[in-house]
Backbone bond lengths (Angstrom), bond angles and torsions (degrees), N, CA, C in turn:
res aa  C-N    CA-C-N  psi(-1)  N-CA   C-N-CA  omega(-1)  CA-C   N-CA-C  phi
1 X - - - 1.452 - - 1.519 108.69 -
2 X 1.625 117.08 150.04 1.460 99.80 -160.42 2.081 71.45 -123.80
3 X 1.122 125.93 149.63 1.727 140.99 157.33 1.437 105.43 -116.95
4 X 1.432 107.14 146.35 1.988 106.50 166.81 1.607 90.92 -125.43
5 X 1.232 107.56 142.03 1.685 120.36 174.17 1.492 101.19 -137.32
6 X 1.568 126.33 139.86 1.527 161.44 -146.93 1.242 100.50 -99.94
7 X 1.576 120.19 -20.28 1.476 110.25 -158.30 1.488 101.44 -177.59
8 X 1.436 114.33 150.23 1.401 117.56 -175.15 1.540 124.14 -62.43
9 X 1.634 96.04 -32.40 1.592 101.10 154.66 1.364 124.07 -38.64
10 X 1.343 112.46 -53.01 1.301 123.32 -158.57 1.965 99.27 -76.78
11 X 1.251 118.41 -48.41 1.063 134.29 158.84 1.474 104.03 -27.34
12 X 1.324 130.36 -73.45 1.505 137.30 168.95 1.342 111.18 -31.05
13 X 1.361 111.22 -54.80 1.834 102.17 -169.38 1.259 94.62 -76.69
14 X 1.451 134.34 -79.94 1.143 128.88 -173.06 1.708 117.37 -16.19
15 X 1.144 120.34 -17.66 1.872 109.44 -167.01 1.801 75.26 -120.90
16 X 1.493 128.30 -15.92 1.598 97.56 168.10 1.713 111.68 -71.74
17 X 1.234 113.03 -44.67 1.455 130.57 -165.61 1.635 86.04 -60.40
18 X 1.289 144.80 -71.85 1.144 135.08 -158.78 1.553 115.26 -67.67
19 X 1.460 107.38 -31.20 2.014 107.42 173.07 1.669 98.52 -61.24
20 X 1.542 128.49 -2.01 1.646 90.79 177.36 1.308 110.75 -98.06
21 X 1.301 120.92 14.83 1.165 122.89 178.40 1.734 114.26 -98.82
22 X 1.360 120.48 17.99 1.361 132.36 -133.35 1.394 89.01 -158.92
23 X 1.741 115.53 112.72 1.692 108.49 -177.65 1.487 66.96 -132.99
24 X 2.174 104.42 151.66 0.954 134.71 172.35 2.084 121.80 -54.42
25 X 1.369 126.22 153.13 1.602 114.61 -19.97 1.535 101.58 -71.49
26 X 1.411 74.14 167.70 1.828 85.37 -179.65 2.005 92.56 -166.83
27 X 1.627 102.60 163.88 1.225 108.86 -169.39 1.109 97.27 -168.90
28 X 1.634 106.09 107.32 1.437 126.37 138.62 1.759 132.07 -64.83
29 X 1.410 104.08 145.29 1.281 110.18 -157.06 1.945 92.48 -124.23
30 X 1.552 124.79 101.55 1.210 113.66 168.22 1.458 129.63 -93.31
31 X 1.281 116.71 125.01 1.813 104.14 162.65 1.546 101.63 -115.08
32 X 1.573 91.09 173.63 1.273 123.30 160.97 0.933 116.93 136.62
33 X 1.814 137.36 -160.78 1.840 113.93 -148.28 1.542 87.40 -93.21
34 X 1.387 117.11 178.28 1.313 123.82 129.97 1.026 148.24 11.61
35 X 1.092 133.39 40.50 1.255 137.05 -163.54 1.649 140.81 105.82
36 X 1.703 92.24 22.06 1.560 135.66 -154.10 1.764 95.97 -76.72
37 X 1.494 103.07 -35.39 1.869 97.87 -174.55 1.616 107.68 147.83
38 X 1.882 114.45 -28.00 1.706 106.59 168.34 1.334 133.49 -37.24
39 X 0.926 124.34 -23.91 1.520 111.54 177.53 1.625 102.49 -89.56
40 X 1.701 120.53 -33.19 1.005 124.86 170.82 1.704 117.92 -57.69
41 X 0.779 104.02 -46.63 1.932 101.17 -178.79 1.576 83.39 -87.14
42 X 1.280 152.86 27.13 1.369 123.10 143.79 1.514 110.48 -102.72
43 X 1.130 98.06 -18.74 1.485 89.88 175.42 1.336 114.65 -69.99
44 X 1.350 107.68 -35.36 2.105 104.64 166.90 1.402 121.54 -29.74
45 X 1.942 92.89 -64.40 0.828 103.47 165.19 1.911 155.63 -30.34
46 X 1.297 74.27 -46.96 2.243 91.56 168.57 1.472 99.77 -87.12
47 X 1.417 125.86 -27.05 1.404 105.87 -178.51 1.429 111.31 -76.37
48 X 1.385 112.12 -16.39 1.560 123.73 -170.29 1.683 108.01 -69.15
49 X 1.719 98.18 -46.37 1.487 109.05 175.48 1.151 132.72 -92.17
50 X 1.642 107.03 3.52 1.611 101.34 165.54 1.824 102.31 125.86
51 X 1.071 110.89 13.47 1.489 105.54 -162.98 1.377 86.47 -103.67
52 X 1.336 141.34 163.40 1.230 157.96 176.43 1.480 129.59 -137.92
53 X 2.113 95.11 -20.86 1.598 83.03 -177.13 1.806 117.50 -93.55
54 X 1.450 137.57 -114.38 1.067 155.25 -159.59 1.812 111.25 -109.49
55 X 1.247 118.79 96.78 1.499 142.62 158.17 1.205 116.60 -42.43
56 X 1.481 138.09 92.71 1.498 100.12 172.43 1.751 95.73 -145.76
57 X 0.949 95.04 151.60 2.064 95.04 -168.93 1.721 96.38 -77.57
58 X 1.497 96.08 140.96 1.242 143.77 -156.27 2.039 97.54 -85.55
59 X 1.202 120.31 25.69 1.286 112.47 -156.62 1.902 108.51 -79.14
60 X 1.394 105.96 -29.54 1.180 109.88 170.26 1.507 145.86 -125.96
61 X 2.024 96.65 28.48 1.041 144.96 120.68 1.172 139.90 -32.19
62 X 1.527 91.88 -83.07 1.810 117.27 -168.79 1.388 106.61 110.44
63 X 1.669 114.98 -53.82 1.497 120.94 -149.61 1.786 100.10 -141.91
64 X 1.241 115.10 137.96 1.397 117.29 175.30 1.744 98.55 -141.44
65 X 1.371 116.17 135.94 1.857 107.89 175.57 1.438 89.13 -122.03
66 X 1.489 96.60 146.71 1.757 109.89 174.24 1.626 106.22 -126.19
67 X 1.221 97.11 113.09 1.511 104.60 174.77 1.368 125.01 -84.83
68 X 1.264 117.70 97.37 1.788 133.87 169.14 1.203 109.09 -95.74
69 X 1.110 100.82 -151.13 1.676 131.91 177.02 1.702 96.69 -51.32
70 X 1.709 117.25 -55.89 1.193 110.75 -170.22 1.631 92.60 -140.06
71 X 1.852 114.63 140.13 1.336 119.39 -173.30 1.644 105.41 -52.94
72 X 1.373 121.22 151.68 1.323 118.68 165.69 1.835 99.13 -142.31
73 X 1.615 108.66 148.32 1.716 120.30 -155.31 1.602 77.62 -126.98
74 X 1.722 105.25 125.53 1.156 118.52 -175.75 1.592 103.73 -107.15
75 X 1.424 117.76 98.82 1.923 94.75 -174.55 1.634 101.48 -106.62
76 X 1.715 106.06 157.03 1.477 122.99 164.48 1.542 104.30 -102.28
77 X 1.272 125.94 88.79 1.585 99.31 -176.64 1.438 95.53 -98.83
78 X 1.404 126.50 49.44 1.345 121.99 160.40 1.709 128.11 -80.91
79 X 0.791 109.60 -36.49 1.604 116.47 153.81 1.707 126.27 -86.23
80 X 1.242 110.08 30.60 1.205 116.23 171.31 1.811 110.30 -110.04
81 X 1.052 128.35 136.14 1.500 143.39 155.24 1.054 150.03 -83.60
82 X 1.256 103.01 -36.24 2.080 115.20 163.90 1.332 110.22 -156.29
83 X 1.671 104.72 161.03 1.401 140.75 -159.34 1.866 79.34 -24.30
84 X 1.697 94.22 -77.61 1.675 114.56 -166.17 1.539 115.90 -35.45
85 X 1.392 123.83 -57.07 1.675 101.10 151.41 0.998 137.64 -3.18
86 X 1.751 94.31 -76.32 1.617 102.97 174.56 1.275 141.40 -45.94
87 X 1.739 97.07 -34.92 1.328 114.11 -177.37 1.262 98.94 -75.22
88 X 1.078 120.15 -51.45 2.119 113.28 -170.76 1.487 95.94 -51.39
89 X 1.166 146.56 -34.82 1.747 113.16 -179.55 1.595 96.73 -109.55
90 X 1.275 137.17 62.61 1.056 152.06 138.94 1.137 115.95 42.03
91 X 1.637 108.66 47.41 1.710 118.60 175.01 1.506 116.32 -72.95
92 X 1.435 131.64 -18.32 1.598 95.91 152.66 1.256 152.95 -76.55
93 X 1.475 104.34 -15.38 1.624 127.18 144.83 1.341 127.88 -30.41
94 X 1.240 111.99 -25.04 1.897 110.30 -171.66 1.841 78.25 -121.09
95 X 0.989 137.85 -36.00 1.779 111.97 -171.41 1.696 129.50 -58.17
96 X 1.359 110.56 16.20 1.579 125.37 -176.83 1.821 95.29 -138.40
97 X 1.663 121.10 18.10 1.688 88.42 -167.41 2.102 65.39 -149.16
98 X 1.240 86.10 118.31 1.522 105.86 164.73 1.616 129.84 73.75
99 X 1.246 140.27 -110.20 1.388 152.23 125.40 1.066 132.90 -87.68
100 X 0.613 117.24 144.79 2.077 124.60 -159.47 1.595 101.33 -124.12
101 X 1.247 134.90 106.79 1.482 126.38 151.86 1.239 122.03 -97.55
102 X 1.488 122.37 107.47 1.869 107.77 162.48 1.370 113.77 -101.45
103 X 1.309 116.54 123.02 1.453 118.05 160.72 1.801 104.53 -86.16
104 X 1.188 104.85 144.33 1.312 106.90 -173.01 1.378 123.76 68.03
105 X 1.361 117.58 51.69 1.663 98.99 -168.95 2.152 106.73 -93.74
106 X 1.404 101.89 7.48 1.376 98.49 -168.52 1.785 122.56 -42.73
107 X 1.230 99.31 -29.38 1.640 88.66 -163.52 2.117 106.56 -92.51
108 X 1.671 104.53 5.38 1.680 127.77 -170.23 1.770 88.37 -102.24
109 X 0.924 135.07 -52.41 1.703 118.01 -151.80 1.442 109.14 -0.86
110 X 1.244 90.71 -69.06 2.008 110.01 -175.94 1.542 110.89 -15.05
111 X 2.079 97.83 -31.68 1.563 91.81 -164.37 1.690 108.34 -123.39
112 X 1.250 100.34 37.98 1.650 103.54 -167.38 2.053 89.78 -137.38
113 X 1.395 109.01 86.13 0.981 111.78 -177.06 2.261 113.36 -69.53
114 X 1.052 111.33 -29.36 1.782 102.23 179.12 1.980 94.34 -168.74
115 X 1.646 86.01 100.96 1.464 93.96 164.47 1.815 99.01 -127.60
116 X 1.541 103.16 -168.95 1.702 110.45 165.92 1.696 93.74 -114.00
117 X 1.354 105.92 152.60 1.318 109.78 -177.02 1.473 113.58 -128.14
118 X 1.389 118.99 122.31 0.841 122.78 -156.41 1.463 114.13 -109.83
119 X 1.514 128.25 106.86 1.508 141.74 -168.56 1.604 102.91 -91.58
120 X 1.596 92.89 99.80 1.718 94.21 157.49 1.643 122.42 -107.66
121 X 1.071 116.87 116.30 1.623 111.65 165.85 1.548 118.02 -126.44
122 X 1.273 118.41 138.91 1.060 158.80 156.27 2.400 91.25 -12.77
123 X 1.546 103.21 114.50 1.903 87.84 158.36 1.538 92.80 -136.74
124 X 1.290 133.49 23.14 1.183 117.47 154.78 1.644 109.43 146.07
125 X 1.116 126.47 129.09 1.263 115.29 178.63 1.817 129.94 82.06
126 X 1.304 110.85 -100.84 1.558 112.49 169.97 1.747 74.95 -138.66
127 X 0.953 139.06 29.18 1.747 111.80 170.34 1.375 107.37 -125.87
128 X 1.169 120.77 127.41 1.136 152.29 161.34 1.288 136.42 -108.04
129 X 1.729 121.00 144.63 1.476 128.54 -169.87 1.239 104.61 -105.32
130 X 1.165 118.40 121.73 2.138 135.23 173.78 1.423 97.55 -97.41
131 X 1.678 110.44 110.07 1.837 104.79 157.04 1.271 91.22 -95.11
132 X 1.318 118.03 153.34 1.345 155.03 136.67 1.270 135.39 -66.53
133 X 1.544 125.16 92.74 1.726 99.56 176.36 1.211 99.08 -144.85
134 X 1.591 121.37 158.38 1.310 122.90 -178.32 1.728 117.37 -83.46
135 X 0.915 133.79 123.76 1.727 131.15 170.14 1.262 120.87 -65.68
């Protein structure tokens, strides 16, 4: 499914309206450039599941959890390089327990056996196109 949203707001509802179709675990997979809208459709996301406080991408982190209604695992695996990385902050441990976000999961597929993946890019301005597809 392809959506276009005007504004990061809009970005927000759109990923609340689509998490109710989405019962735990479950794991979304985001790309797109820099500043395309991921942290924005995750924040939908935690508002969708119960989280209320402060969203903010995990880039020099790795990992942020927001406790709502239901846990959700916020990952940056953009500064990550191999399997073993991964393993030192113990990302297959959280992919069966709550919501799962990866921004950046390109160089992991190998290890993300069935999420929906969510394509945001940039068409001009604050509006942007989200495909949707299941893996």
């Amino acid at each position: 499914m392809e959506y276009k949203t005007n504004s990061p707001a809009e970005t927000e509802a759109l990923a609340q309206t689509l998490a109710a179709t989405y019962q735990p675990p479950h794991v979304f997979c985001l790309t797109g450039d820099l500043g395309a809208g991921k942290t924005a459709f995750t924040r939908g996301l935690a508002k969708a599941y119960g989280f209320s406080g402060r969203v903010q991408s995990p880039t020099f982190t790795l990992m942020h959890v927001y406790e709502g209604d239901i846990p959700i695992h916020h990952f940056d695996l953009y500064r990550l390089g191999s399997d073993e990385e991964l393993d030192d902050i113990g990302f297959d441990s959280y992919l069966g327990n709550g919501i799962t976000v990866i921004e950046w999961p390109d160089a992991f597929w190998h290890r993300i056996e069935k999420a929906t993946i969510v394509r945001i890019r940039h068409l001009g301005g604050d509006q942007r196109c989200l495909t949707v597809e299941e893996q």
